[in-house]
C-alpha positions in Angstrom: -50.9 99.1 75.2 -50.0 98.1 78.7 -47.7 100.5 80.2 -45.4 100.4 82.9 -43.1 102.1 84.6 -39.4 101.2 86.1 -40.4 101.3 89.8 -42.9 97.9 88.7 -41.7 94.3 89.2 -42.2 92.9 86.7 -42.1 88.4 86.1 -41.3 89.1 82.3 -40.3 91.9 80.1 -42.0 91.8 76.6 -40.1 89.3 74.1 -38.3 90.0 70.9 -37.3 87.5 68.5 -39.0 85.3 65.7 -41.2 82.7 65.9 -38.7 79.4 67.0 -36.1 81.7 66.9 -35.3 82.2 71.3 -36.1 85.4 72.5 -34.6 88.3 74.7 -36.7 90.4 76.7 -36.4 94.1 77.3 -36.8 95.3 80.8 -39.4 97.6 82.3 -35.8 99.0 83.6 -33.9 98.9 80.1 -32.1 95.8 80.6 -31.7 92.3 78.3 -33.2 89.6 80.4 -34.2 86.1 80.0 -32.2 85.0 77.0 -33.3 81.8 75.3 -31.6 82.7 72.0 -28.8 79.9 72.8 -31.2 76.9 72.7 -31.7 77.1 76.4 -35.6 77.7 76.6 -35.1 75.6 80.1 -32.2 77.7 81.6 -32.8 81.7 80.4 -29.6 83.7 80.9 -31.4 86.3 83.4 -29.2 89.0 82.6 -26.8 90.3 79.6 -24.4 92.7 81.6 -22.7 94.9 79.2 -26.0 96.1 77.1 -26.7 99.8 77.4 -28.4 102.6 75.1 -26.7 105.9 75.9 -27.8 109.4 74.8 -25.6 112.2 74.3 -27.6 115.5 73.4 -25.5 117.9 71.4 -23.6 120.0 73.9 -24.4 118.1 77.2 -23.1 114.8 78.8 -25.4 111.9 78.3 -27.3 109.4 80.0 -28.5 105.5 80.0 -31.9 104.8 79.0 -31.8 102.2 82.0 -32.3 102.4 85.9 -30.3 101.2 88.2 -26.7 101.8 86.3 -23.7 99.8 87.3 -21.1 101.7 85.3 -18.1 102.3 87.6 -18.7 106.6 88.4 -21.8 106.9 85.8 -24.2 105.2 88.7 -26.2 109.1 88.5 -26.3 109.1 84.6 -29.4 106.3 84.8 -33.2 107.7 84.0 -36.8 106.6 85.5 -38.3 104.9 82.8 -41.6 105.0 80.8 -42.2 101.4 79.1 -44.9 100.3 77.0 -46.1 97.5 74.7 -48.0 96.4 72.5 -46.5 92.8 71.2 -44.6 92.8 69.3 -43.8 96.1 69.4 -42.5 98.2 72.7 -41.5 101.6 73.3 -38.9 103.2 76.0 -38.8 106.5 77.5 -37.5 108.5 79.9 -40.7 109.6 82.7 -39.8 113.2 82.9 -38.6 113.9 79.2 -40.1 112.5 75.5 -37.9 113.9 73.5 -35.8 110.5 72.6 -38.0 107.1 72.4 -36.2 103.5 71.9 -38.8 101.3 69.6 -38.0 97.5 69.2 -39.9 95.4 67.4 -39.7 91.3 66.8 -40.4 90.9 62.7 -44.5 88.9 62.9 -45.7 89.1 59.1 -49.1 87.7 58.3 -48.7 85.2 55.5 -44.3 85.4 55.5 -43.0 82.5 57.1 -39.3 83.2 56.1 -39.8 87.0 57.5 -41.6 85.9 60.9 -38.5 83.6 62.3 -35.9 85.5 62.0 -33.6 85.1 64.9 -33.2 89.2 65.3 -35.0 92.4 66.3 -34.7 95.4 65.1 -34.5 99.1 67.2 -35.6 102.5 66.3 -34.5 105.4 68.0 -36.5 108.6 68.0 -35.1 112.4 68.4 -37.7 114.9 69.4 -35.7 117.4 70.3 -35.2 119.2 67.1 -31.2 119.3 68.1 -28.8 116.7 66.8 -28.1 113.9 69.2 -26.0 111.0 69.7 -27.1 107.7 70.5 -24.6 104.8 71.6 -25.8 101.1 71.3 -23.4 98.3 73.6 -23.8 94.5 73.3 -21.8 91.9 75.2 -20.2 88.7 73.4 -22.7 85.8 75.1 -21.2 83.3 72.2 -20.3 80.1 73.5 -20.7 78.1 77.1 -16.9 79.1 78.1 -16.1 82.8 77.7 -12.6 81.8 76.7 -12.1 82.2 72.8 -14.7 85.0 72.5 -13.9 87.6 69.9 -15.5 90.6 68.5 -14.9 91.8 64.9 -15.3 94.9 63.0 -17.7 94.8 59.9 -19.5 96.7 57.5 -21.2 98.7 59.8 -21.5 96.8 62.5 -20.1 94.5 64.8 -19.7 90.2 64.6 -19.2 88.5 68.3 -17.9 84.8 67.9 -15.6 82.5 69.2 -12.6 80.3 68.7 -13.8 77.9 70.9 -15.5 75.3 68.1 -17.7 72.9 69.4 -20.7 70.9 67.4 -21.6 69.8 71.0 -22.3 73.4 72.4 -25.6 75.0 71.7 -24.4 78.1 72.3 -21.9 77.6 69.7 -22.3 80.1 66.7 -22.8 83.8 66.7 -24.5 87.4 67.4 -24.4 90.8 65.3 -25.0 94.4 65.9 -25.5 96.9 62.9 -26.4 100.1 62.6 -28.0 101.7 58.9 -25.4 104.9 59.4 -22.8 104.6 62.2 -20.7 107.5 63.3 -18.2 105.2 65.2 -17.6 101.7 66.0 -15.7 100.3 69.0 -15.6 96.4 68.0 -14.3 95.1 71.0 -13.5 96.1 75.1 -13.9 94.8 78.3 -17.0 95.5 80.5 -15.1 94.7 83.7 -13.5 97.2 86.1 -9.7 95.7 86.1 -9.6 92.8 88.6 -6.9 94.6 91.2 -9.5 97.6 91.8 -12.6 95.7 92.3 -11.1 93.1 94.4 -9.1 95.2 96.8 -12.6 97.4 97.2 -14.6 94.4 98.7 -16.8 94.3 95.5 -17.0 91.6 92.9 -17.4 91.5 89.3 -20.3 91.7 88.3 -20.8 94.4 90.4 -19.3 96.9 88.6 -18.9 98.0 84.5 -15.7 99.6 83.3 -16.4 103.5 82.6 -13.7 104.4 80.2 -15.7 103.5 77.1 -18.3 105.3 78.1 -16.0 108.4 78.9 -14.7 108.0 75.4 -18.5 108.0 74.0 -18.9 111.2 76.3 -15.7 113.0 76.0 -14.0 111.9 73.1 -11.1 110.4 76.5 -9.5 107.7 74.3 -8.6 104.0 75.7 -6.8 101.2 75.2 -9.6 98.2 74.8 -8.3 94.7 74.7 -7.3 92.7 71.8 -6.9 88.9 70.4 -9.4 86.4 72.0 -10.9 86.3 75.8 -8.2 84.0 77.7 -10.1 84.0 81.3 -13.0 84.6 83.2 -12.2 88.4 83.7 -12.4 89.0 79.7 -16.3 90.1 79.3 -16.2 91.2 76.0 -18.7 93.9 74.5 -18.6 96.1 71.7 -20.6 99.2 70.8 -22.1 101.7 67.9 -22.6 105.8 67.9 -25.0 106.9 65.9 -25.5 110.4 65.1 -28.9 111.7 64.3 -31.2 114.4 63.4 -34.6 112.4 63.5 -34.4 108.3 63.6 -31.5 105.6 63.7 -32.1 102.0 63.2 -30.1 99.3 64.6 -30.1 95.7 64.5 -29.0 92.7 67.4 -29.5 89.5 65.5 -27.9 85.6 66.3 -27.1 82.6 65.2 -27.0 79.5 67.2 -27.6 76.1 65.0 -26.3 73.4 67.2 -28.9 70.1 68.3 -28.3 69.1 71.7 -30.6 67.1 73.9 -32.7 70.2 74.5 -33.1 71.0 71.3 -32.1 68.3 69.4 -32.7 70.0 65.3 -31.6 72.3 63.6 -33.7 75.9 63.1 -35.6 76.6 60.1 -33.7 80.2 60.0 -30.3 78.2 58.9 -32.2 77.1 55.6 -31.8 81.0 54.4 -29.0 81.9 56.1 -25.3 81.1 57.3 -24.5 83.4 60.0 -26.3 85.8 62.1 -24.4 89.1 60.0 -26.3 87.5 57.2 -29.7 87.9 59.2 -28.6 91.6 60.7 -28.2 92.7 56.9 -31.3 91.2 55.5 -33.7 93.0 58.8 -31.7 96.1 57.9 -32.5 96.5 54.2 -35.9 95.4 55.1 -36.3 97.1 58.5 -38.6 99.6 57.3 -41.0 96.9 55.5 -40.9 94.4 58.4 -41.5 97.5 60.8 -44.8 99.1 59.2 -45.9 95.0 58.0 -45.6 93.7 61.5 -47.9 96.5 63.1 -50.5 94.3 61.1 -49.8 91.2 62.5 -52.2 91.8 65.4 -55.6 92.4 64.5 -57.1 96.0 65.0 -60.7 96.1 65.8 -61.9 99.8 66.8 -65.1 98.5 67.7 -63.7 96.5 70.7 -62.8 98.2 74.3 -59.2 99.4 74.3 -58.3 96.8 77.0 -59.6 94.0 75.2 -57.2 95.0 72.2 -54.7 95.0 74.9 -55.2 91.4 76.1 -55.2 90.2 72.6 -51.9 91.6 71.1 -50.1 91.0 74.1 -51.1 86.9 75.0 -49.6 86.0 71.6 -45.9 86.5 73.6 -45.8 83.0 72.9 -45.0 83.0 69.9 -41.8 84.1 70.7 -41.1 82.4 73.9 -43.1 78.9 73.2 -42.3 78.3 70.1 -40.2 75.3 68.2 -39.5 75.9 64.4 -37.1 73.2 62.7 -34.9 73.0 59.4 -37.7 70.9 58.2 -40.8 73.3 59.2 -42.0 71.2 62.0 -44.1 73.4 64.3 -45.3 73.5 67.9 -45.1 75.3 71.3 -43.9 74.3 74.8 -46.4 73.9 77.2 -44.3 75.5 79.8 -40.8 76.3 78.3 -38.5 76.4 81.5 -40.8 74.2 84.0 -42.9 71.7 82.2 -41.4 71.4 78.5 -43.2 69.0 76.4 -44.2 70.1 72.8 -47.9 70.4 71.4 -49.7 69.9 74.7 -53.6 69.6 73.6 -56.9 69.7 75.7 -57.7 71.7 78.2 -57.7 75.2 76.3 -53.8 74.3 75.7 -52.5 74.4 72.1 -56.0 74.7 70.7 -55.7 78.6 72.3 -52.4 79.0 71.8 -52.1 78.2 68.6 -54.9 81.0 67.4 -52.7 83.9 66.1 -50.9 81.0 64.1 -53.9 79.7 62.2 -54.9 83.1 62.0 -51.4 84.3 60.3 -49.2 81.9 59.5 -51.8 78.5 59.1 -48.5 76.6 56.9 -47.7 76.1 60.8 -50.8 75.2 61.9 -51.2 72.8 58.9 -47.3 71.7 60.1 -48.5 70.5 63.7 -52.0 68.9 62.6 -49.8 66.5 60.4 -47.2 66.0 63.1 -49.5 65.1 66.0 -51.6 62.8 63.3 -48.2 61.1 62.6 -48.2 60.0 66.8 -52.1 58.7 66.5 -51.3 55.0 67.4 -53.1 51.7 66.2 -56.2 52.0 68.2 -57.1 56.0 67.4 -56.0 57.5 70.5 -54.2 60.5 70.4 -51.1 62.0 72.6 -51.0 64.5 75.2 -48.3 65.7 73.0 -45.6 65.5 71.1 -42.9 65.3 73.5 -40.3 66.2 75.9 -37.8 68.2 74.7 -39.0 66.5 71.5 -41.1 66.8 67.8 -41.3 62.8 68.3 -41.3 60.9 71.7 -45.1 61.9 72.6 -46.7 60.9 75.8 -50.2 59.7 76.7 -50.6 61.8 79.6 -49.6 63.4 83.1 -51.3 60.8 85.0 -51.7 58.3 82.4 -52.5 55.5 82.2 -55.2 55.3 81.7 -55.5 57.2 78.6 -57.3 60.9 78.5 -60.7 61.2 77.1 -60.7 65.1 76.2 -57.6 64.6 73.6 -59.4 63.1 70.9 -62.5 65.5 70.6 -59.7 68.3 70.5 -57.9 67.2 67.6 -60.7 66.3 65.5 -62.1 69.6 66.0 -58.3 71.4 65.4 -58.7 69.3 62.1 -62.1 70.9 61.1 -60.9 74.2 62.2 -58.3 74.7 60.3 -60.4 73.7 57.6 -63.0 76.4 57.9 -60.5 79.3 58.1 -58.1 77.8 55.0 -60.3 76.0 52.7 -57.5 73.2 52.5 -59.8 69.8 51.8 -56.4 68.0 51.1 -55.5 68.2 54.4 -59.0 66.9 56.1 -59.1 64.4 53.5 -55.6 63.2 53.9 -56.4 63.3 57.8 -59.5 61.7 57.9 -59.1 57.9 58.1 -57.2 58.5 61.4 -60.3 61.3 62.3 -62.3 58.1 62.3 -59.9 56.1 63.8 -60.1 59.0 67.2 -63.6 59.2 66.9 -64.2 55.7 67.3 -61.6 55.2 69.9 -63.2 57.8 71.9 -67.0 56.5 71.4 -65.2 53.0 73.3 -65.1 55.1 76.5 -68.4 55.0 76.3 -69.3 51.8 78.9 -72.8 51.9 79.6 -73.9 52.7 76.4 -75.2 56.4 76.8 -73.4 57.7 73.6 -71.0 59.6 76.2 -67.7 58.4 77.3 -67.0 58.3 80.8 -63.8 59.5 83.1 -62.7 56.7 85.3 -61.9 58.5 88.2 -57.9 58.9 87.8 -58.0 62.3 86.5 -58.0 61.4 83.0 -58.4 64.7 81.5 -57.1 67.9 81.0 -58.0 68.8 84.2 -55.0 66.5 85.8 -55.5 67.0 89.8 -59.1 66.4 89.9 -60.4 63.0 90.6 -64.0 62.8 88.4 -65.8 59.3 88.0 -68.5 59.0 85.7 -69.8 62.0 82.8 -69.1 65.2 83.0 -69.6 68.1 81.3 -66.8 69.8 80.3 -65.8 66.2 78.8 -69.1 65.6 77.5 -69.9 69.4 75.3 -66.1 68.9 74.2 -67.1 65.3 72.6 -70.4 66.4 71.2 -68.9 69.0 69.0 -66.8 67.2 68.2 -69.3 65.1 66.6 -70.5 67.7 64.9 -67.2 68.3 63.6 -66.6 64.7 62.3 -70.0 65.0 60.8 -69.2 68.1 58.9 -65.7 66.9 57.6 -67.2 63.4 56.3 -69.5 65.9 54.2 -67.6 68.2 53.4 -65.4 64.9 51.8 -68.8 63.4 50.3 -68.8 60.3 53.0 -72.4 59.7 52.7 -72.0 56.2 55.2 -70.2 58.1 57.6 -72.2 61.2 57.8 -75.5 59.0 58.3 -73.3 56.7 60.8 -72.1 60.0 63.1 -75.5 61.1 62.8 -76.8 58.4 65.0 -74.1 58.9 67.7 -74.6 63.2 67.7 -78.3 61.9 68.4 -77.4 59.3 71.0 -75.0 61.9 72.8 -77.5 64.6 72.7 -80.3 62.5 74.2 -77.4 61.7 77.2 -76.0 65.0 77.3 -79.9 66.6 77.5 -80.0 65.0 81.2 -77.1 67.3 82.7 -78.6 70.2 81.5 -80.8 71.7 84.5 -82.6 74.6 82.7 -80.5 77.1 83.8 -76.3 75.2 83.0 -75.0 72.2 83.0 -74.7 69.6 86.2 -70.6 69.8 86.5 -70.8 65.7 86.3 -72.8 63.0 87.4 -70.7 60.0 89.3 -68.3 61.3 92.2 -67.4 62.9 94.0 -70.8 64.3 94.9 -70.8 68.1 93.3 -73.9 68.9 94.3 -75.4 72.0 92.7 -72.3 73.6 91.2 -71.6 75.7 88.4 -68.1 73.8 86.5 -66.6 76.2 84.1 -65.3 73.4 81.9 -68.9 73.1 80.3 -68.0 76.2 78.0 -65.8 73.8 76.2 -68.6 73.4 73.7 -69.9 76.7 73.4 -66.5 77.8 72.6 -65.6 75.6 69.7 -69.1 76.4 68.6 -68.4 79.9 68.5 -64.9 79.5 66.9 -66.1 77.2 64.3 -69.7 78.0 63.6 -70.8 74.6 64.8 -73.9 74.2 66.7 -74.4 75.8 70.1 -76.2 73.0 72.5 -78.6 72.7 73.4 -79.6 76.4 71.7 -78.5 79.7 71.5 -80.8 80.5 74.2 -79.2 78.5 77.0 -75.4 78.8 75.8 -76.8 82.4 76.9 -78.3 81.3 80.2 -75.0 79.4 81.0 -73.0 83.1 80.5 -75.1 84.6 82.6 -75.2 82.0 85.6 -71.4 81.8 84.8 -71.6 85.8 86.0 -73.7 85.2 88.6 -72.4 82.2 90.3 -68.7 81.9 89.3 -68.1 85.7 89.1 -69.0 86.6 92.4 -67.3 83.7 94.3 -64.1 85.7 94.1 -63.3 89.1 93.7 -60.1 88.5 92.4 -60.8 86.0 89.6 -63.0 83.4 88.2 -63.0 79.8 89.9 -63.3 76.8 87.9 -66.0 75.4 90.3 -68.5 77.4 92.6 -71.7 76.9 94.0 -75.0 79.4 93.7 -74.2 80.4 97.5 -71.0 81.7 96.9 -68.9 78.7 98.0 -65.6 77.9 95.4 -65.8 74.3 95.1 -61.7 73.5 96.3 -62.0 69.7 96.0 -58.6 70.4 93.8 -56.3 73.3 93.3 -57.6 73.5 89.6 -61.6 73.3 91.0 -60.7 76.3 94.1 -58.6 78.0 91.0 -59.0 80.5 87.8 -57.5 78.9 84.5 -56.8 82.5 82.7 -56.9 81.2 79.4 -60.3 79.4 80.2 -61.4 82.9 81.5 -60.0 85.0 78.8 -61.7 82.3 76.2 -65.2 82.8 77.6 -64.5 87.0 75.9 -65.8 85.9 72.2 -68.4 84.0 74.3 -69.4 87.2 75.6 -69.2 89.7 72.6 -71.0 86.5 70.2 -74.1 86.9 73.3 -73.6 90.6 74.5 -73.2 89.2 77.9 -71.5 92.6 79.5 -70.8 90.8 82.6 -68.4 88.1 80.7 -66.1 90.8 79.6 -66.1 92.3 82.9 -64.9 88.9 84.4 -62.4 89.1 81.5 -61.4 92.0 82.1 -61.0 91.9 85.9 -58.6 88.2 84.9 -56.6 90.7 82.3 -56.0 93.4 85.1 -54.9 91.3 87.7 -52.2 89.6 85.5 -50.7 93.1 84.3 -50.8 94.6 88.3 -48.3 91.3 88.8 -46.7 91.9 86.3 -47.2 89.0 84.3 -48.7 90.6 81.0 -45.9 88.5 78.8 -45.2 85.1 81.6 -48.9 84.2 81.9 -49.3 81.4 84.8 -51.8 78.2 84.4 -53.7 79.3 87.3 -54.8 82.1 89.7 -55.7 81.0 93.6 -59.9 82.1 94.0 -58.8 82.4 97.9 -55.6 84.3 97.9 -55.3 85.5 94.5 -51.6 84.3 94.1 -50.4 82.8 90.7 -49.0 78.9 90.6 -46.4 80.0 89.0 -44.5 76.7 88.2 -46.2 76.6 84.9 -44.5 79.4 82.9 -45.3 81.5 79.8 -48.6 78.6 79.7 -49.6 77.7 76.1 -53.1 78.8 76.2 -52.3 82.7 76.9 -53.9 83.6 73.4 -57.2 81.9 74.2 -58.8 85.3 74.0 -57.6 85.6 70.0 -60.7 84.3 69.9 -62.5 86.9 69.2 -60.4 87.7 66.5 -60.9 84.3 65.1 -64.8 84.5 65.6 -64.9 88.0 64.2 -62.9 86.6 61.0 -65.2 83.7 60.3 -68.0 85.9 60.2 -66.3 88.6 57.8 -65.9 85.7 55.7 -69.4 84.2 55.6 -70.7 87.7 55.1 -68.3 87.9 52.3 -68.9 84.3 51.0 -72.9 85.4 51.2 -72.3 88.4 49.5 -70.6 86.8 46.7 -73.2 83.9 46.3 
């Protein structure tokens, strides 16, 4: 688990919500942060004043399990905080005392579609003390772009926040629920805000300050007079709140509803197919809660045999799933590439989608099955195949960032996404209802080839993945990428009994290996041959490759035996040129190679890819480099908002690509580890 306490500043809490659903995040300080539950994945509400979780222990006066408490005369009853997570699961505690523990959890079910997007997350509370306790649960009403017409309703244990405002044109247009499986009292409705006369005539503002008296009332039974009827202005912040009483564990549930397209979001979600509010949705977790709790502790894959960290890295990078992620009525699929600061859909190449996307195939592959028909859908005439799907959109895709011309990495990606899903599902009626427009990409891509090498070259106007680099001729991140993906082709057309074909990509995989031979130097790859000049320089793209060949079972060239040599130079050459990361280019003398900010720069998810890499080859000194990538993105604080690069030179995060696609790229191992239990298996059966 990675563990923090409330003294860290953190960029991101750890997300709750389902999978296209939005998402909240829990503080390391016991705050709701970030809020994209409203459609708003490019504008998070940063805070939700007016949530609290309040303790009362049987015979004393209780406390917030949150620092920094803004409740007018109750700024002493806050607590230093103990937070830890593993996704999608996190605990709460108070540093100095265990006895009461706060567990939410976001419902991710292997296999359950349905179960895994529900727009809801559910919250245990523990009692240790082996005394009765009281615990008090406070939501604000966030319903609606103007707070006037807000209004909070009693129901069957629980609470319903909605408006009278009705707009089809506000995505924040719907509503939110709070239950609880057993509550002692509900308080529906009251206003979070001290009363306007006080806080004004002290200097203060607003937001500054939370109104005490229901609080007082939890406390001391002090009864008050909360508003009623519908918010009117912009002083009527409207929560409402639950006691529980317990002896061991309470359950409650914050679930919402928000079904609106507007031009960020411009569908409907696939949650509104199964349900017609959000009280609907708070039920069905509740009578469930116990299923989706224990079923959901399987969603990320437990592997004693790995190092505790590594087990770390891997639950927590799939937080994308419930930041990233686009789920329509129809069951369309994909992921942003950078939700609030770069948001087009389905971004491939580059380690982008194809990592993100892991604990997907892995769990859910419907989905991955969902986006492999969508993107084929965008393949134009000629075979080439989009950046992505679009911005802010399922079907507008784009060519490229610095299109044109047109990239040369995209093609190789998707034909070996196709064959990839098809070795961990089985499902030949996708491939084969793919595979006319497989040929089409591969032979669009073996036209890049111009001097008739059997590679296709870059033309200089950074016309791959790697977007800021200017590369003219072959290279070999490019080159490894296309060659598997040869291999790929070659399998599928077998796999689908193409005899022609299989003979006809036979010749090119022999062509491109003769080419590809010559940038191999014995001990890795030349990083390209054209310009600029790289001289003798280690480019940590060439993996590109070895990677799909470890996550597909394709072959490693030119061997086993030099995929190993690479790691090891890798260690050696790239590993050393930094202390704080891994460089994407670096020479044997311990220069980084800063011809671009990617080149003098760590990709994390390229980094935390090379870890199957590294357990496949029993290279120790890959993990370490892994490792040392993991660590430095959990000391900032960036364990769940995972940036696209790391500085080799000053070890700061570019941070304008948010929550980046490819955090999973280290699932995998888990991937890898699966395809082998299966061959064993398969074996074993045979």
């Amino acid at each position: 688990m990675v563990v923090y306490d409330s003294s860290w500043e953190l960029r991101a809490g750890l997300p709750l919500g389902g999978i296209g659903a939005g998402k909240v995040e829990l503080s390391n300080r016991g705050k709701l942060i970030n809020l994209t539950i409203f459609n708003n994945w490019n504008k998070p509400l940063r805070a939700a004043r007016g949530f609290h979780v309040f303790v009362l222990e049987e015979g004393g006066l209780g406390s917030f399990m949150e620092t920094d408490v803004t409740v007018n005369g109750m700024e002493n009853k806050g607590s230093r905080l103990l937070y830890d997570a593993t996704y999608p699961f996190l605990r709460l505690r108070r540093v100095d005392d265990y006895k009461v523990e706060l567990i939410m959890f976001s419902a991710l079910i292997p296999g359950d579609l349905m179960n895994s997007s529900l727009p809801a997350f559910g919250m245990l509370v523990r009692n240790k003390s082996g005394r009765r306790i009281r615990v008090a649960v406070s939501l604000p009403n966030l319903v609606g772009t103007s707070m006037k017409g807000r209004i909070n309703v009693e129901a069957r244990k629980g609470i319903i926040f909605s408006t009278e405002s009705r707009s089809e044109l506000d995505p924040a247009y719907g509503n939110m629920s709070l239950i609880s499986d057993d509550p002692l009292m509900v308080v529906p409705q009251y206003s979070i805000n001290v009363d306007p006369k006080a806080v004004i005539s002290s200097g203060k503002v607003k937001d500054s300050l939370e109104d005490e008296r229901p609080w007082v009332y939890v406390e001391k039974g002090l009864r008050f007079s909360p508003p009623t009827g519908p918010a009117r202005g912009m002083w009527d912040d409207y929560a409402g709140l639950i006691v529980r009483e317990l002896e061991d564990e309470a359950r409650f549930v914050i679930s919402w509803y928000f079904n609106n397209p507007w031009i960020y979001y411009p569908y409907r979600h696939y949650y509104g197919n199964f349900f017609k509010d959000s009280y609907e949705v708070a039920r069905h977790f509740m009578d469930m809660f116990d299923e989706l709790y224990s079923k959901s502790a399987s969603f990320c894959p437990n592997d004693a045999s790995l190092p505790g960290w590594l087990g770390d890295a891997i639950c927590n990078s799939a937080y994308i799933l419930s930041t990233n992620t686009w789920l329509d009525e129809r069951g369309r699929f994909s992921m942003f590439e950078s939700p609030e600061n770069f948001p087009v859909l389905g971004t491939i190449g580059g380690w982008t989608y194809e990592a993100g996307s892991i604990p997907i195939l892995l769990n859910l592959p419907m989905l991955e099955r969902s986006f492999l028909e969508l993107l084929a859908s965008h393949i134009d005439d000629e075979g080439y195949v989009p950046h992505d799907l679009g911005f802010w959109s399922l079907d507008n895709p784009i060519d490229g960032t610095t299109s044109p011309p047109r990239w040369k990495d995209l093609n190789p990606t998707f034909i070996l996404l196709a064959y990839r899903y098809y070795i961990v599902t089985g499902d030949a009626d996708l491939i084969a209802k793919l595979f006319p427009v497989i040929v089409k990409a591969l032979n669009w891509e073996a036209s890049r080839d111009k001097d008739g090498d059997g590679l296709p070259e870059l033309e200089g106007s950074a016309d791959t993945s790697f977007d800021v680099t200017s590369i003219e001729g072959i290279d070999s991140y490019t080159s490894t990428l296309y060659l598997e993906s040869l291999y790929a082709a070659r399998e599928i057309a077998r796999i689908l009994g193409k005899d022609e074909m299989v003979k006809y990509i036979s010749v090119m995989v022999e062509k491109a290996e003769r080419s590809i031979h010559k940038l191999f130097n014995g001990k890795y790859f030349d990083a390209w041959r054209g310009s600029p000049d790289a001289g003798d320089s280690l480019y940590l793209g060439q993996v590109a490759g070895m990677w799909w060949a470890a996550i597909t079972g394709l072959p490693y060239y030119p061997d086993r035996e030099s995929a190993a040599s690479i790691l090891r130079y890798i260690c050696d050459i790239n590993g050393r040129a930094s202390t704080i990361c891994t460089p994407n280019l670096a020479r044997p003398s311990g220069e980084v190679v800063s011809i671009s900010p990617q080149m003098g720069s760590s990709w994390p998810r390229l980094v935390m890819s090379l870890a199957v890499l590294g357990v496949e080859f029993d290279v120790p000194c890959i993990l370490d480099l892994v490792k040392r990538e993991w660590d430095t993105l959990v000391s900032k604080g960036m364990a769940w908002n995972h940036p696209s690069r790391i500085s080799a030179a000053t070890g700061v995060p570019d941070i304008y690509l948010d929550h980046y696609i490819g955090s999973p790229s280290i699932w995998s191992v888990a991937l890898h580890r699966s395809l082998r239990a299966r061959t064993a298996l398969h074996q074993i059966n045979r």
